[in-house]
Steps between C-alpha positions, in 0.01 A plus 500: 500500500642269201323240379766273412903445625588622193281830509675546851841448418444727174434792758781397722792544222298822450528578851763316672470690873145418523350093557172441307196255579347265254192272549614147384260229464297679846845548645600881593896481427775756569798555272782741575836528401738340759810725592872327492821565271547453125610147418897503451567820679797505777477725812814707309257591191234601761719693699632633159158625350390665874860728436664610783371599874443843516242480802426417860795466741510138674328658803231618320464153279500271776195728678317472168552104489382494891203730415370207215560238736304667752189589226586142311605761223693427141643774269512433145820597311386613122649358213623151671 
């Protein structure tokens, strides 16, 4: 465990998929990077980096996206 915010958040950058504790002034604190888009980036440049679909048929997606509903599931898409 850090001993200060700035000890925690040092590890963080570090180690982005991973939250850290610190002890602040008695407190026990939890930092962790906070998933979302890149500021200024459309849905086209998104759609544009992931490339084209080369995967599951619509069947198949819309029994993966019932299966995380059901298990309160999210998948990550790398490099977004």
């Amino acid at each position: 465990m850090a001993k200060t915010l700035d000890e925690a958040l040092s590890q963080l950058k570090r180690d982005p998929a991973h939250p850290f504790r610190a002890n602040v002034e008695g407190m026990t604190v939890e930092v962790r990077v906070v998933g979302g888009t890149r500021p200024g980036i459309s849905a086209a440049d998104a759609f544009a980096i992931v490339g084209p679909w080369t995967g599951e048929t619509t069947d198949e997606i819309l029994a993966i996206l019932a299966e995380g509903r059901r298990k309160g599931l999210h998948r990550e898409v790398s490099g977004l």
